[in-house]
C-alpha positions in Angstrom: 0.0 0.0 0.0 1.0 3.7 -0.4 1.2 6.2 2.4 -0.7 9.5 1.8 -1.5 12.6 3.8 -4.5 13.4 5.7 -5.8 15.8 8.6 -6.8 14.5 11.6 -8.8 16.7 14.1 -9.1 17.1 17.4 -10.0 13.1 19.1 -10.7 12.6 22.9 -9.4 9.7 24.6 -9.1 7.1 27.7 -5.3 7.4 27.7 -2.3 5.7 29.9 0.6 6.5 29.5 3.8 4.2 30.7 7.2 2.6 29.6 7.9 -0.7 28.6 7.9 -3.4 25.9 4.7 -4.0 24.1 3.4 -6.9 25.2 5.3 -6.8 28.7 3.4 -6.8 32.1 3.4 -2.8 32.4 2.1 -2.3 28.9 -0.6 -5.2 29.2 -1.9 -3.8 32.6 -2.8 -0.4 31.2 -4.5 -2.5 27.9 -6.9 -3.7 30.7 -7.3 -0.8 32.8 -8.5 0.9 29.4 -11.1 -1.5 28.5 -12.3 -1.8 31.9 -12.6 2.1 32.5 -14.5 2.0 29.1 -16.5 -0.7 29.5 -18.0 0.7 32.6 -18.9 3.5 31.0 -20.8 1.8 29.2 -20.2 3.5 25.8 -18.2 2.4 22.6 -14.6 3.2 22.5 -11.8 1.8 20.5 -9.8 0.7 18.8 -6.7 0.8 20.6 -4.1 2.9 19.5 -0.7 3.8 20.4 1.9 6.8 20.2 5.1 6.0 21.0 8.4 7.6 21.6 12.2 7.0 23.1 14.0 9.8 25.1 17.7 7.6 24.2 18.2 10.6 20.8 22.1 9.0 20.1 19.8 6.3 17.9 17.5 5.4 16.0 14.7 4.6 18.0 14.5 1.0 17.0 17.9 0.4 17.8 16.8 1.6 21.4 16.4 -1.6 23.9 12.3 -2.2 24.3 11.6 -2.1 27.9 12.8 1.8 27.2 9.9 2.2 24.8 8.0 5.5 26.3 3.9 5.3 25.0 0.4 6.7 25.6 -2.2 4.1 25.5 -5.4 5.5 24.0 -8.7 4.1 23.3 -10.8 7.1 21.4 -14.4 7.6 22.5 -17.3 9.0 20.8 -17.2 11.9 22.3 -16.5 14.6 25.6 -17.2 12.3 29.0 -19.9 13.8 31.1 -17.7 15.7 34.3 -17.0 12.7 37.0 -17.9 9.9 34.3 -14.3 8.8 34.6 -13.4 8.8 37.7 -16.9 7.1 38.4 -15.9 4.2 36.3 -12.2 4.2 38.0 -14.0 3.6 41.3 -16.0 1.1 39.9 -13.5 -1.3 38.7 -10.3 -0.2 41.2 -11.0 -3.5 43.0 -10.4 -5.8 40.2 -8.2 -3.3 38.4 -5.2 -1.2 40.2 -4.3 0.8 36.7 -7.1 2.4 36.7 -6.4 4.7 38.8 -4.1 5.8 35.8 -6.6 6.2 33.4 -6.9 9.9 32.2 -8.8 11.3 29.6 -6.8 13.8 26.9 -7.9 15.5 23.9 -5.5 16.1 21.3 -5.0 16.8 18.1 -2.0 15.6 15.1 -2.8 18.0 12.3 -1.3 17.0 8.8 -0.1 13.0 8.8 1.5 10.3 6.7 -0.7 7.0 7.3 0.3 3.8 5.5 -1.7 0.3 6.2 0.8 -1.8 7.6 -0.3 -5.8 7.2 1.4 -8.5 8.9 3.8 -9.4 12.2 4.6 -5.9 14.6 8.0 -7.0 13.9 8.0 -6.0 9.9 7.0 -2.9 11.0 10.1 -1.0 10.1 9.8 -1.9 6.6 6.5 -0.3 6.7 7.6 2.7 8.6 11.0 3.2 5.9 8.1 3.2 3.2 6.9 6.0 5.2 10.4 7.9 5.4 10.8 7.7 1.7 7.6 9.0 1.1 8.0 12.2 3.6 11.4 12.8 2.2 10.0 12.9 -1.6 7.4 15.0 -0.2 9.3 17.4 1.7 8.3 16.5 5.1 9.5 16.3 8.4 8.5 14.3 11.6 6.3 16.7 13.6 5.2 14.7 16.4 4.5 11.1 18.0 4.9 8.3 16.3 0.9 6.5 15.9 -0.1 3.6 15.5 -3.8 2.4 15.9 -4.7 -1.1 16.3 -7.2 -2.6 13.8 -6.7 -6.3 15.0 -6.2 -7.8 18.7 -2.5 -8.0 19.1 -3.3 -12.3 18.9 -4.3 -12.1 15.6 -2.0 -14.5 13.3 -2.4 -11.8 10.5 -2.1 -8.2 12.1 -3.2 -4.7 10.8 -2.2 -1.4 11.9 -2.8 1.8 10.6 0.7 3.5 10.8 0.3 7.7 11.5 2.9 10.2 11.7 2.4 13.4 12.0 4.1 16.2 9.3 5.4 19.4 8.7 7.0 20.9 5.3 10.7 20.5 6.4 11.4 24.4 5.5 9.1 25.2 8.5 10.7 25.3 11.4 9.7 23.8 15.0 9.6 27.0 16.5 7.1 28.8 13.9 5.6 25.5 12.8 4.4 25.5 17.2 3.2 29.1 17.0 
């Protein structure tokens, strides 16, 4: 598949945010305390997505070891929660969940974006995300943000597919004006 640009708006979210590898203990106990916090809130919300980022800059980010992986879990809901809706559902499931006392809600929003559909094992990824680079690069575009990814299987799934996001800007802009 070929990456192209979109927009993406503003998108409000049950977020945790913790360090880890994906798939370690950490990163599967704020998995939970998302669904649970959503699920007793009794609205849809989903499906899971990821940003992700290292604060080791002397390499490239893959290179870095896993369990240094820095992330914001994030399931997206419909809309703004009702004031105390959250913490509500916290309380609710605290006894059978200790994240989710963790569980925030944020509202953010990416801007312009590279996606690319990226089918098949998590660890092929970087071919994917090289695709990606190329494509920037051709384009004139820099990294302006998070690395995204959002979830589109269960991470079980023998055949997996994630929707690979970063967020642009033209590489003349700078950080400084491109943040004002």
């Amino acid at each position: 598949m070929t990456p192209h640009v979109v927009h993406r708006g503003p998108v409000t979210c049950l977020n945790v945010t913790g360090m880890g590898e994906p798939g370690g203990a950490e990163h599967l106990s704020a998995i939970g305390a998302l669904y649970a916090v959503a699920s007793a809130m009794g609205g849809p919300a989903g499906p899971l997505e990821g940003r992700w980022w290292v604060e080791d800059h002397s390499r490239p980010p893959l290179e870095v070891p896993r369990e240094q992986w820095r992330w914001h879990l994030l399931l997206p809901l419909a809309g703004v929660p009702a004031p105390g809706a959250v913490e509500a559902a916290c309380e609710q499931v605290r006894a059978s969940c200790a994240a989710a006392d963790r569980v925030q809600v944020v509202t953010f929003t990416e801007g312009e974006c590279v996606e690319l559909l990226h089918e098949g094992p998590y660890s092929e990824e970087k071919r994917s995300l090289d695709v990606m680079d190329a494509f920037m690069a051709q384009h004139g575009l820099v990294r302006n943000g998070l690395h995204h990814e959002i979830y589109l299987t269960e991470f079980t799934d023998p055949e997996p597919r994630t929707l690979l996001r970063q967020p642009v800007r033209p590489a003349s802009v700078t950080a400084a004006s491109a943040s004002r």
